[in-house]
N, C-alpha and C positions, 0 to 999 in steps of 0.2 A: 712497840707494835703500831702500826698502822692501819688501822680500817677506814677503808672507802668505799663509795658506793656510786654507780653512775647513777646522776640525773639527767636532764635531757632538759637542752637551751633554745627554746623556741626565739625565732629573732628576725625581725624582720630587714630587709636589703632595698636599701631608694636608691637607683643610681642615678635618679637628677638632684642628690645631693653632693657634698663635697666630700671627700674621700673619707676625712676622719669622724663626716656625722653621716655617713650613708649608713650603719650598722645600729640598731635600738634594739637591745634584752627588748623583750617582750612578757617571757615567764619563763619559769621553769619546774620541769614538771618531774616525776617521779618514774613513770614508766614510755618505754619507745613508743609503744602501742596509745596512749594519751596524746602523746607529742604528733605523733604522725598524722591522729583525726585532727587536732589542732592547728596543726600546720596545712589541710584538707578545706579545713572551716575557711580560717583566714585567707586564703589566696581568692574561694570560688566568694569570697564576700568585696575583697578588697582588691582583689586582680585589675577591673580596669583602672584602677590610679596608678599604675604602673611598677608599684611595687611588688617585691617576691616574699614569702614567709617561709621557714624552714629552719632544721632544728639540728643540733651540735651535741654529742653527749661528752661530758665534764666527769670528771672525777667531784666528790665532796668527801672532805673529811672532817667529820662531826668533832672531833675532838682536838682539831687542827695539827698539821704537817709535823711531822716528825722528821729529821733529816738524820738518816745514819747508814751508812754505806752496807751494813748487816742488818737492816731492819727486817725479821719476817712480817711479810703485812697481811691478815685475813679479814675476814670477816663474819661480823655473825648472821649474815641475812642464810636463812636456808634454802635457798632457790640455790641450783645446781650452777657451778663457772662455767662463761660460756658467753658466747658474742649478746648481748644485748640480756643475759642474767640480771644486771642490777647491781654486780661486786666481782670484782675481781682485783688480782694480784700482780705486780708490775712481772710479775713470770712469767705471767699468762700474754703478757705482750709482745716477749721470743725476741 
């Protein structure tokens, strides 16, 4: 069994640097609604250096990848499935 759960990858974007270092993790954080003011903070703070801040949601799986072509995967967060829930199921992705 597989359980996952999204977090959410704040990260910021330089494009006067070189392609493979313009991108730095920042944090990441547990809810979209966190990430979003975060990502809100950091721009109206950091904006005129000309970088952008924003945020990516990841899968994490606590108990690390399971790989098997029948795996059911759930979860036990009890917030309901659903775009930006916190957990969901690679079924849920259609």
């Amino acid at each position: 069994m597989n359980t996952w759960y999204h977090l959410y990858v704040v990260y910021r974007y330089d494009p006067d640097f070189p392609v493979h270092a313009s991108i730095t993790i920042k944090e990441i954080l547990r809810s979209e609604d966190e990430a979003i003011r975060e990502v809100d903070r950091l721009n109206a703070l950091n904006g005129h250096k000309g970088c952008i801040y924003s945020f990516q949601s990841a899968k994490y799986y606590p108990k690390g990848r399971e790989y098997s072509l029948h795996a059911e995967e759930t979860s036990p967060d009890p917030r309901p499935q659903g775009c930006g829930s916190g957990r969901h199921s690679e079924a849920d992705e259609g």
